[in-house]
C-alpha positions in Angstrom: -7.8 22.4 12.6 -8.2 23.3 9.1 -9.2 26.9 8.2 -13.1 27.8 6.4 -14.8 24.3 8.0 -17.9 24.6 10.5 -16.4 24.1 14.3 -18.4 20.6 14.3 -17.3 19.0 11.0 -13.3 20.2 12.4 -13.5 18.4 15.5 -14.7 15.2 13.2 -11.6 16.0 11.0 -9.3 15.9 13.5 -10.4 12.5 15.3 -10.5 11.0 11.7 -7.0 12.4 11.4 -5.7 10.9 15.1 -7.0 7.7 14.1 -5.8 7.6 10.5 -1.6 8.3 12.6 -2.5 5.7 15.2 -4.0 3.2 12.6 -0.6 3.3 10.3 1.3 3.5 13.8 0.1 0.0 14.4 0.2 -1.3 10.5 4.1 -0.2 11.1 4.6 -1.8 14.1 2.5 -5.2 13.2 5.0 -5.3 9.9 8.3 -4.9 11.7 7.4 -7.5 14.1 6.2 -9.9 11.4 9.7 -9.7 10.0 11.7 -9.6 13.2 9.7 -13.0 14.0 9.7 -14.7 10.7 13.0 -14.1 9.0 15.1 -12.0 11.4 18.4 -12.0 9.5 17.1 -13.0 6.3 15.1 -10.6 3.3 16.1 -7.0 4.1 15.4 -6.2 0.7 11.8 -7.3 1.6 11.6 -5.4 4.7 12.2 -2.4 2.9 10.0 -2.7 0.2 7.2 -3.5 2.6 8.2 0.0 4.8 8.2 1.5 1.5 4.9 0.4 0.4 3.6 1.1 3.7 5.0 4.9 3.4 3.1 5.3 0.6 -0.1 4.1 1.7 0.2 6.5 4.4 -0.3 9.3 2.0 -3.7 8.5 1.0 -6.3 11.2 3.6 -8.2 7.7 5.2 -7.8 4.4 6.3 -9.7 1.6 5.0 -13.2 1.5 6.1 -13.1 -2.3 6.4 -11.1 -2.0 9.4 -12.4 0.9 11.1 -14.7 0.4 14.4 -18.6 1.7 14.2 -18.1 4.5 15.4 -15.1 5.9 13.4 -17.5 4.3 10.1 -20.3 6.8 11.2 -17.8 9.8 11.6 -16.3 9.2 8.4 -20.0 9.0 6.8 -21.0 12.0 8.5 -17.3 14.1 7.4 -18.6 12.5 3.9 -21.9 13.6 3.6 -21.0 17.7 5.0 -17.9 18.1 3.2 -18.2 18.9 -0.5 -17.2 16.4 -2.9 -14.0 18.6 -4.4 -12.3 17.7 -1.0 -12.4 14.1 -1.7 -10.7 14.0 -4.9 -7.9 12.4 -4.9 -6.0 13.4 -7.9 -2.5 14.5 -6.2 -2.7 10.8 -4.9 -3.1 9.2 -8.1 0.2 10.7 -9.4 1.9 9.0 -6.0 0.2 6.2 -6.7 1.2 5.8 -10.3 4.6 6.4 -9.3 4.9 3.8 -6.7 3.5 1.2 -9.2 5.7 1.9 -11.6 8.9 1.3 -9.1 7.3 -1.6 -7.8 7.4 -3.2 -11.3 11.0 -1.9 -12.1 12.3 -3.7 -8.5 9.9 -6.7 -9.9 11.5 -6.9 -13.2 15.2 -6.4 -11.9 14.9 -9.0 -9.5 12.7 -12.1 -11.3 13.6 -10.7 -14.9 10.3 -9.4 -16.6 6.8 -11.2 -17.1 7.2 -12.7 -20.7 10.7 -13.8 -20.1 9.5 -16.6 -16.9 8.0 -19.6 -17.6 6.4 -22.0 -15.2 7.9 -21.3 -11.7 10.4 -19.0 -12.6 12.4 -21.6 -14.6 13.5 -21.0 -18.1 13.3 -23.7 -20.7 16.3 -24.1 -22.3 16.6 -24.7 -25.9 19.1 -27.4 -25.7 16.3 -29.1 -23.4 13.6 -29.1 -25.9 15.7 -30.5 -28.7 16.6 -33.9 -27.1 12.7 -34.0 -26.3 12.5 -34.1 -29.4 15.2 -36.5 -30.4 14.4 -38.7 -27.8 
């Protein structure tokens, strides 16, 4: 329970909390058994980098709203409207957030080369190619 909060707002803090754990327990579990089912053996470099991703989702204080039931929706309205609109700021997450965008595009760029370097489905054009095009 967090310290300086009316005893009815806590309560709602708390169940919001609960359901935010068992929510990303479930997102973890639903991801390891889409890659246990679909590529057992195979991408473990993709299994990670979805755990990762999935780690730092975690840090953000609530779960989506478009998959919360009715009556989590209402609580989270309710904690909304009470709690002044400092506590919602999410500025320590935007850093984390940065962060994690930034590594995504370094793992992107070290694996499939970077943006302006690919052409068409990931298949360079070789020069050679293009001059007997043009001979031809």
């Amino acid at each position: 329970m967090q310290v300086g909060l009316q005893p009815d707002i806590e309560l709602k803090v708390d169940y919001l909390r609960a359901e935010n754990k068992l929510f990303w327990q479930k997102q973890r579990k639903s991801i390891l058994l889409h890659h246990y089912r679909h590529s057992r053996q195979y991408q473990p470099i993709c299994l990670q980098a979805e755990l990762l991703k999935h780690q730092t989702h975690k840090l953000l204080p609530l779960l989506p709203t478009e998959q919360m039931d009715e009556f989590t929706k209402a609580t989270t309205q309710f904690v909304r409207d009470r709690l002044p609109t400092w506590y919602f700021k999410l500025t320590e997450y935007a850093t984390v957030w940065e962060n994690y965008v930034s590594s995504m595009q370094q793992i992107m760029e070290r694996h499939f080369g970077k943006r302006s370097e690919r052409q068409g489905w990931f298949v360079n054009v070789s020069p050679d190619l293009e001059k007997q095009k043009e001979d031809f």
